[in-house]
C-alpha positions as CSV (number, residue, x, y, z in Angstrom):
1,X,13.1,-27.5,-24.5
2,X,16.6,-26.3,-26.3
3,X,16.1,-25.0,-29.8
4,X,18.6,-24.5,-32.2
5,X,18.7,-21.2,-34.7
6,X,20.2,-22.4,-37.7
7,X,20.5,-20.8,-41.7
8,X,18.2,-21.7,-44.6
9,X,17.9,-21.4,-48.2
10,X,14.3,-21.7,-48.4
11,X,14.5,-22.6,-52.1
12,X,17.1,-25.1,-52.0
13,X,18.0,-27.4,-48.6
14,X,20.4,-29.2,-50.5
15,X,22.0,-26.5,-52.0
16,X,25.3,-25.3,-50.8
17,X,24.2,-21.5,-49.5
18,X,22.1,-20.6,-46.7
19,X,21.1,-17.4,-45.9
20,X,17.9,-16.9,-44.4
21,X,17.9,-17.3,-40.5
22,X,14.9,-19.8,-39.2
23,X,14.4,-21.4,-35.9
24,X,13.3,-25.0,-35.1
25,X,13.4,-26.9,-32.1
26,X,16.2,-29.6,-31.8
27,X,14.8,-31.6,-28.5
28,X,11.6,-33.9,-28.7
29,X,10.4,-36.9,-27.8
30,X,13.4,-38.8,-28.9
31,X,15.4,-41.1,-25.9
32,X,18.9,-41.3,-25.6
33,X,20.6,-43.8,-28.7
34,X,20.6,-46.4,-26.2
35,X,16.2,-46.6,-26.4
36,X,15.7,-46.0,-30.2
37,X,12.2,-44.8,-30.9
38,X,9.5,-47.0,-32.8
39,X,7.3,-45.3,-35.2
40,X,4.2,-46.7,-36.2
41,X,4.3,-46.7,-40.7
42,X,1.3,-45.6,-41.0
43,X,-0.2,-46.8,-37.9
44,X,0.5,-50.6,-37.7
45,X,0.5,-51.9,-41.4
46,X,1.3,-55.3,-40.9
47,X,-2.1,-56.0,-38.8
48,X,-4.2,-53.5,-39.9
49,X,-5.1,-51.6,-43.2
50,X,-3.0,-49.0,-43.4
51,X,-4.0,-45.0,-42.0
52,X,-6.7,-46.3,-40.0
53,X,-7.8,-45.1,-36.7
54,X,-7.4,-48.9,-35.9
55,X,-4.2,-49.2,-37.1
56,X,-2.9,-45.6,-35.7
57,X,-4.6,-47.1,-32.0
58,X,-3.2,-51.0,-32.3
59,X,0.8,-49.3,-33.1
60,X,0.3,-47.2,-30.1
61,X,-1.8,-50.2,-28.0
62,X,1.2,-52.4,-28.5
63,X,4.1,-49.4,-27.5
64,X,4.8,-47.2,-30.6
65,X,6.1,-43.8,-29.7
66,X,5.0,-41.9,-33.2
67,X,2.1,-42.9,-35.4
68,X,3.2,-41.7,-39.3
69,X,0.4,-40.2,-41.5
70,X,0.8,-39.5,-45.0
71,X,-1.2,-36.4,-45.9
72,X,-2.5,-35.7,-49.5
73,X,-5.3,-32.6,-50.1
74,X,-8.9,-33.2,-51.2
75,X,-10.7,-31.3,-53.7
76,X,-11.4,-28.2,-51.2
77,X,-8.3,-28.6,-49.1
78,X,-8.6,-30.4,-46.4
79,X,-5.2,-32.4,-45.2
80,X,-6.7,-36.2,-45.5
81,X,-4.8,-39.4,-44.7
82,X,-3.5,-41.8,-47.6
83,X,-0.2,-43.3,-48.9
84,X,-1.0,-41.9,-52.0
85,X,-3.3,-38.8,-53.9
86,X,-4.3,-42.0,-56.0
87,X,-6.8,-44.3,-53.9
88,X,-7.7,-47.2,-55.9
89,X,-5.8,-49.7,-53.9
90,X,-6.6,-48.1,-50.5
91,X,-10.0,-47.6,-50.5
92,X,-13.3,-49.1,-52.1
93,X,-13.6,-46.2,-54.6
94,X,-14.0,-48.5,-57.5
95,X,-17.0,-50.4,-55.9
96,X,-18.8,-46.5,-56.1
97,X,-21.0,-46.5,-59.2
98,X,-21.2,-42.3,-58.7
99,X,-17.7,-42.0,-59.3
100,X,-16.9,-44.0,-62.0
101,X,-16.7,-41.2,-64.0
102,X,-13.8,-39.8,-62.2
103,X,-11.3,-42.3,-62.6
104,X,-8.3,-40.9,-64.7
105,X,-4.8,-40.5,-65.8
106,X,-2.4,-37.9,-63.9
107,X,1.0,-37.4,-64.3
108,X,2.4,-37.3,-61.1
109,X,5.8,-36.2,-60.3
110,X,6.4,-37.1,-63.8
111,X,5.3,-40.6,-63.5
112,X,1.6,-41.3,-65.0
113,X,-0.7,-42.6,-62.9
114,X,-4.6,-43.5,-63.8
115,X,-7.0,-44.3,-60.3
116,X,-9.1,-42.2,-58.4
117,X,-7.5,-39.4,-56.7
118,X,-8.0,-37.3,-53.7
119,X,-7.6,-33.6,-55.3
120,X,-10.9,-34.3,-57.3
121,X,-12.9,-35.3,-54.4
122,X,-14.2,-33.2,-51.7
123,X,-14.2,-34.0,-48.0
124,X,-17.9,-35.1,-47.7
125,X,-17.1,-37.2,-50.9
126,X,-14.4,-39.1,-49.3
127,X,-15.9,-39.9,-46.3
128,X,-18.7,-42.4,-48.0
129,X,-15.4,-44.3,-49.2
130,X,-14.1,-47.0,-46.6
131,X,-10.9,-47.8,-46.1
132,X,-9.4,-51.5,-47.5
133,X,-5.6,-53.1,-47.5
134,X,-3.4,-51.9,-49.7
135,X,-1.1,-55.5,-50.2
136,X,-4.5,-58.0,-50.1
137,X,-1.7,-60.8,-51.8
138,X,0.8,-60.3,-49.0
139,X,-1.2,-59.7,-45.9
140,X,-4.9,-61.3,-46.9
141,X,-5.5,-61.3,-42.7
142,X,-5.9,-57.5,-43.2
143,X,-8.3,-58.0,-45.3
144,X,-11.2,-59.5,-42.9
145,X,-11.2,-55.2,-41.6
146,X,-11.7,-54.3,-44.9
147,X,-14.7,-52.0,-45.1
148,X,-14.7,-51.2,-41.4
149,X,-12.9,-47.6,-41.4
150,X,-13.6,-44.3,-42.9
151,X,-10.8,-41.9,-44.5
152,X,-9.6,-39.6,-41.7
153,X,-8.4,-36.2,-41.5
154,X,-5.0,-35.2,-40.4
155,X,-6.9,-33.2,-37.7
156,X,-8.5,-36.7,-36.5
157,X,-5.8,-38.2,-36.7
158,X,-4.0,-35.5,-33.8
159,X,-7.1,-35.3,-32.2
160,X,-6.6,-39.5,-31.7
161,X,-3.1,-39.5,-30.6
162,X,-4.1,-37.3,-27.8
163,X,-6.7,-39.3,-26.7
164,X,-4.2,-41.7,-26.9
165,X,-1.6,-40.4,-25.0
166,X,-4.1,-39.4,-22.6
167,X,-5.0,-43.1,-22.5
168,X,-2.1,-44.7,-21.9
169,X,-0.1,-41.7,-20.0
170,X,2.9,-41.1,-22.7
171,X,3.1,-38.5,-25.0
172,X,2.3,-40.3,-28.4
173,X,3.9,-37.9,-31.3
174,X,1.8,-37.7,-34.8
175,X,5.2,-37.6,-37.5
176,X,2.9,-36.5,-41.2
177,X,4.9,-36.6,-44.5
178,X,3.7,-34.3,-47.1
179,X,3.4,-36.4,-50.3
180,X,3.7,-34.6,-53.2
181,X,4.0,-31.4,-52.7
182,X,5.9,-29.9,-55.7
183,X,2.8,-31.9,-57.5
184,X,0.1,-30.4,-55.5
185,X,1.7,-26.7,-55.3
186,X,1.0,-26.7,-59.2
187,X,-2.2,-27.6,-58.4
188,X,-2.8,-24.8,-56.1
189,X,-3.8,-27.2,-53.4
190,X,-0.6,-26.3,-51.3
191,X,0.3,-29.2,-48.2
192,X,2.8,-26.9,-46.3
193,X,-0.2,-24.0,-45.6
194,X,-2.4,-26.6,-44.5
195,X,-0.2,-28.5,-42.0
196,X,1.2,-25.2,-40.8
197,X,-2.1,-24.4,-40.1
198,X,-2.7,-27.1,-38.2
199,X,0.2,-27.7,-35.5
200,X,-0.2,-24.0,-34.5
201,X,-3.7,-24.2,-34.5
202,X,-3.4,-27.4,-32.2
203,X,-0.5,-25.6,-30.7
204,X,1.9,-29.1,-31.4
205,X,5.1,-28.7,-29.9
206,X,8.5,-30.2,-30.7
207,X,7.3,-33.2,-28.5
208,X,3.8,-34.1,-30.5
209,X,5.1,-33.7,-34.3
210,X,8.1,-34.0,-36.1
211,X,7.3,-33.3,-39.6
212,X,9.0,-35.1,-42.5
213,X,9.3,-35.0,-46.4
214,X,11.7,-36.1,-49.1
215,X,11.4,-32.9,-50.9
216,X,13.6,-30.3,-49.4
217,X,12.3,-27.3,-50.0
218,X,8.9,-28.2,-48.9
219,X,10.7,-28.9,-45.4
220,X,12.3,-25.8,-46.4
221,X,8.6,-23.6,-46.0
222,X,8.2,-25.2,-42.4
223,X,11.3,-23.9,-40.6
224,X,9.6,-21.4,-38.6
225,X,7.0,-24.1,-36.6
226,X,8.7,-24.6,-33.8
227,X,9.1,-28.4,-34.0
228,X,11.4,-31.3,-35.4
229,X,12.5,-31.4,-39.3
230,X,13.2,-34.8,-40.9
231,X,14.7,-35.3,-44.2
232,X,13.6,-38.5,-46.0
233,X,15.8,-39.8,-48.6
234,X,15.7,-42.1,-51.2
235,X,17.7,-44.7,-52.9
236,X,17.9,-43.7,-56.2
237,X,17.8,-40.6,-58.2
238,X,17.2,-36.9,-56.5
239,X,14.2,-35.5,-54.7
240,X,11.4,-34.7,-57.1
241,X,11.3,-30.5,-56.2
242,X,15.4,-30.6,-56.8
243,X,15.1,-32.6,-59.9
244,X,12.4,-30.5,-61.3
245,X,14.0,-27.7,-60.9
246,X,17.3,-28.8,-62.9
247,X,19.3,-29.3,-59.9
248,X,21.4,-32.3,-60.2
249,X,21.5,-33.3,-56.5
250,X,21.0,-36.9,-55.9
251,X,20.0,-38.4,-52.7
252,X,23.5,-40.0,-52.9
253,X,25.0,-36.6,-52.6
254,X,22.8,-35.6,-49.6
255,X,24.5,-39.2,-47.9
256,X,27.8,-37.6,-47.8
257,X,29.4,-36.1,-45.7
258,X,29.0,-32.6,-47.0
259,X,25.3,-33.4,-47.7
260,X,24.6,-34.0,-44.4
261,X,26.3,-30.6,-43.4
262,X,24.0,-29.0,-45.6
263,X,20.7,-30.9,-44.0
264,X,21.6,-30.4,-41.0
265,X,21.5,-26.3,-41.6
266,X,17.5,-26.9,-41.6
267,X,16.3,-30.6,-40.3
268,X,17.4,-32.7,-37.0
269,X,16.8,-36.6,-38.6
270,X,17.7,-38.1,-41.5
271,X,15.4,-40.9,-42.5
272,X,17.6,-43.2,-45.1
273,X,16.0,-46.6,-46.4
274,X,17.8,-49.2,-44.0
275,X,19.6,-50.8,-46.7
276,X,21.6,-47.4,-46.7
277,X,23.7,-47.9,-43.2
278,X,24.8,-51.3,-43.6
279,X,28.6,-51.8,-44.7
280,X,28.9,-47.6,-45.0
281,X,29.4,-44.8,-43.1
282,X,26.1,-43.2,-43.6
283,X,25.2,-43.4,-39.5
284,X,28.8,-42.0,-38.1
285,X,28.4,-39.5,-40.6
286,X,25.2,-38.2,-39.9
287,X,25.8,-37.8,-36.1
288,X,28.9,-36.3,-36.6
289,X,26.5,-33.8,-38.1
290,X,24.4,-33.5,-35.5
291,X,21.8,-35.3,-37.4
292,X,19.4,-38.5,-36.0
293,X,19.2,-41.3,-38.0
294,X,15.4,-43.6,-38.3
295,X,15.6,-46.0,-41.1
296,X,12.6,-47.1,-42.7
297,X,10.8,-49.7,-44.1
298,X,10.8,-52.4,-41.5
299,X,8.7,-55.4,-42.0
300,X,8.3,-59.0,-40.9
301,X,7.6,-61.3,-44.5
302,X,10.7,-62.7,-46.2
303,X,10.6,-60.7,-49.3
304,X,11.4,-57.4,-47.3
305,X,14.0,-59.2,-45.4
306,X,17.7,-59.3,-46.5
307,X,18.7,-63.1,-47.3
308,X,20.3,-63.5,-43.6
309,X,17.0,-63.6,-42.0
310,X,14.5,-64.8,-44.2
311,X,13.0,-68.2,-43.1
312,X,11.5,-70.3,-45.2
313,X,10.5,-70.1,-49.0
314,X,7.4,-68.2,-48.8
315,X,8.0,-64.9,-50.0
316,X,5.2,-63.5,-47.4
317,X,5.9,-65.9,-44.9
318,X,7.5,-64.3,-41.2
319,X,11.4,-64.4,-41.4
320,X,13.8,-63.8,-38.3
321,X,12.4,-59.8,-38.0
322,X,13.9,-59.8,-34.5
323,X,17.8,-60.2,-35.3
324,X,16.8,-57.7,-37.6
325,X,15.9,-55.1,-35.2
326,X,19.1,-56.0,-33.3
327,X,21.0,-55.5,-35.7
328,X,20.1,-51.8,-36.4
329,X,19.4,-51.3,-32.6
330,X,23.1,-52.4,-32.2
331,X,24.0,-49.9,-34.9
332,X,22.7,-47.1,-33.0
333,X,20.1,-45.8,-34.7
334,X,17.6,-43.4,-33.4
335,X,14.6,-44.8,-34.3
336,X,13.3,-47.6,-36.6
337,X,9.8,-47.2,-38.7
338,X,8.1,-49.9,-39.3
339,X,4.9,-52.3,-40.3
340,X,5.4,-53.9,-37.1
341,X,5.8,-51.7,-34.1
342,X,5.1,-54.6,-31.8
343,X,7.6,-56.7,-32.7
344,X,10.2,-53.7,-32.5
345,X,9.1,-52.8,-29.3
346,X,10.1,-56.5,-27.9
347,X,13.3,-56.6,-30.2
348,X,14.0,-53.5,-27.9
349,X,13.3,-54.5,-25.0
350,X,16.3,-57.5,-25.8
């Protein structure tokens, strides 16, 4: 394993000084460009509800390198699994008499929000809560599992992918995003603590977790684990701890060239929505800095399909998803994340 030392401003990764001298490891699991990694969104999304030990185990049944879990805190801070802190769509909270009472309104990174939300539940609470699909309208043969899984721990969730791996011989990486976590700092329900905690306590190396946000300076507090940085980035706007704080740096600005400089002073991958690297420079750019590049959100229905491979005129209805994949395979990218990881597992196999 080679590991880079590199300089940090822990307050600031987009901001142009960097003083503080961190260490982080620049090899994992990654192939060369010419076999991009597949990472299972969430597990596999487009077959099964989402953060689900049976869509974390179908994504890696059906070849996904890295499984993808979003972590959000419960009341007494344990690291649980869900897209979002607010759980009304992903779970059957609402069906739960006992906790009517807690449904609310939350402003949340300075949107409001009213559900059900994980930081007002404790552990025990969450587990008598099943898990449902999130998109019923767009993938209603997700729904026939509905009911079938509980809520799961990030700590199952790593104790799974080992089984896994162990299972099918290949290292299977867990990649967790911390959601939030400007929100839930002001909480005092902390994520970066937490998942610390967790890879050393695991003892995760560089090739079993990358970690990834798209706040910077929450990445920023994890320099020191050992393992694989990855800076998400948005499409519009700035990242929600920068913007916060009065710091005017779009996401726009971290695409350039002097952006990525700055990234790559702390992270090894940029994760850009895909529409990002078609007809610019973004890719090129980002591994002239060192950087690898594993656009997200790739899915299979028309509507999340640019007009060249949509098929049909149902908006959920399968388009062309595998000149898709070639497309950005042919790009060079490092690693594509997706609903589907079977179907980019064939696209890769040409």
């Amino acid at each position: 394993m080679h590991v880079r030392r590199r300089s940090l401003l822990l307050a600031a990764a987009a901001a142009p000084a960097a003083t503080a001298v961190t260490a982080h490891a620049a090899e994992q699991s990654a192939p060369s460009h010419r076999t991009p990694l597949v990472i299972g969104h969430r597990g596999a999304a487009g077959w099964r509800p989402e953060h689900t030990a049976a869509s974390y185990t179908y994504a890696v049944q059906t070849g996904a390198d890295w499984i993808e879990p979003d972590l959000v805190p419960t009341k007494d801070h344990v690291l649980v699994v869900r897209h979002e802190n607010e759980i009304s769509q992903t779970t059957d909270v609402a069906a739960h008499p006992e906790f009517a009472g807690r449904r609310t309104t939350k402003t949340v990174d300075g949107r409001a929000v009213t559900g059900w939300f994980t930081e007002d539940f404790t552990l025990a609470e969450l587990k008598t809560l099943r898990a449902v699909e999130r998109l019923p309208l767009v993938r209603n043969r997700n729904t026939v599992f509905d009911g079938r899984d509980r809520i799961l721990t990030f700590q199952e969730v790593v104790d799974l992918a080992r089984k896994l791996s162990k299972a099918y011989g290949r290292t299977i990486a867990v990649f967790p995003e911390t959601k939030h976590p400007t929100y839930f700092r002001s909480l005092g329900l902390p994520l970066e603590p937490e998942l610390a905690r967790a890879i050393r306590r695991n003892r995760l190396g560089p090739r079993e977790c990358v970690v990834q946000s798209f706040e910077p300076t929450s990445l920023g507090r994890m320099t020191d684990l050992g393992v694989p940085l990855w800076q998400a980035l948005g499409t519009t706007g700035g990242p929600y701890d920068l913007v916060s704080a009065g710091d005017p740096t779009t996401y726009k600005d971290m695409m350039t060239p002097a952006g990525l400089a700055r990234i790559a002073r702390y992270a090894d991958w940029i994760g850009p929505d895909k529409a990002s690297l078609v007809g610019t420079p973004l890719l090129a750019d980002a591994h002239a800095a060192g950087l690898r590049v594993g656009p997200y959100t790739f899915r299979a229905e028309n509507q999340f399909l640019a007009a060249q491979f949509r098929r049909g005129d149902g908006a959920n209805d399968f388009g062309d998803a595998f000149a898709e994949y070639a497309l950005y395979y042919g790009m060079g990218v490092d690693a594509v994340v997706t609903d589907f990881p079977d179907l980019a597992v064939m696209a890769r196999r040409g």
